[in-house]
C-alpha positions, 0 to 999 in steps of 0.5 A: 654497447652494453656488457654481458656483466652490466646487464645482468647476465653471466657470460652464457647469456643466462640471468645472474640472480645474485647481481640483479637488484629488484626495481619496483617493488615495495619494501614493508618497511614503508607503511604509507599504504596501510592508512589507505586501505584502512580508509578505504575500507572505514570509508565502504563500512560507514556507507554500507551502514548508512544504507542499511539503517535507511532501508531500515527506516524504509521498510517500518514505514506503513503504506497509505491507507486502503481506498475503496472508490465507489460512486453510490446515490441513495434514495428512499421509496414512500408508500403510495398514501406518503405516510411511512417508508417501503424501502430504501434504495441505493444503487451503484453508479460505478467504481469498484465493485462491493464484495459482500464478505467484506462489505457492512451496511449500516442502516440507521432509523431514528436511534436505531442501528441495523447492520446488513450485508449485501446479500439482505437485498430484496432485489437479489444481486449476488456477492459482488454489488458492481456498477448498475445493481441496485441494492433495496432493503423493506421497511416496515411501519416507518413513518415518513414524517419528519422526525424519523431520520433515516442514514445509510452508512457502507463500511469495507471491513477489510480495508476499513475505510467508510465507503459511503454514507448519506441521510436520506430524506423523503424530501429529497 
């Protein structure tokens, strides 16, 4: 049987404080632990900016480019003697539908350069040029022979990306 005295109480049962010697706990004397946490926290410091200089990387880093995909045949049409050109015609076989706003065509004869829009169309289509429409432009006094070259090229200004282009031949 364990007495009264070594357990730790007095003879009324209550706790005797002044006797009772604290088992368990840590004097700071001892500094083992210090080194831990300060490796702990070194440890979480590198890593989170580790990860803040890559996101940082990640988030300068421009995207791919805008693409505009649309599906375009181009033809020119010959006065009924087959001596000059009437038109040119270009028709939307699919894709993503041209807005004029933001849509440029370049027309070239020979050494001649002319910048149209969608809305220059003889035939009308409206501000959005989508599958099936057909876009047509008059030509005056252009000679079918061989020497005119005529070159259709279609821009996305906001996107910046040439959609299309193409020579187009009374051969052809």
């Amino acid at each position: 049987m364990v007495s009264m005295k070594a357990a730790g109480r007095d003879r009324e049962g209550r706790n005797d404080v002044r006797r009772t010697k604290l088992k368990g706990r840590k004097h700071w004397k001892s500094r083992s632990a210090v080194s831990e946490v300060i490796g702990s926290i070194l440890i979480l410091a590198i890593t989170v900016v580790l990860f803040a200089g890559v996101m940082a990387f990640v988030y300068t880093m421009s995207g791919p480019p805008e693409r505009v995909y649309t599906d375009l045949i181009g033809s020119i049409v010959l006065s009924p003697d087959g001596e000059t050109v009437d038109e040119v015609r270009i028709i939307n076989r699919g894709g993503q539908p041209l807005l004029d706003h933001r849509t440029d065509i370049y027309l070239t004869i020979g050494e001649e350069v002319r910048v149209l829009r969608i809305s220059d169309s003889a035939s009308p289509i409206g501000a959005t040029w989508g599958t099936g429409a057909t876009w047509t432009y008059r030509l005056d006094d252009v000679d079918a022979g061989r020497t005119t070259e005529i070159a259709v090229a279609i821009k996305d200004t906001q996107a910046d990306v040439v959609v299309w282009e193409s020579r187009l031949n009374p051969d052809a």
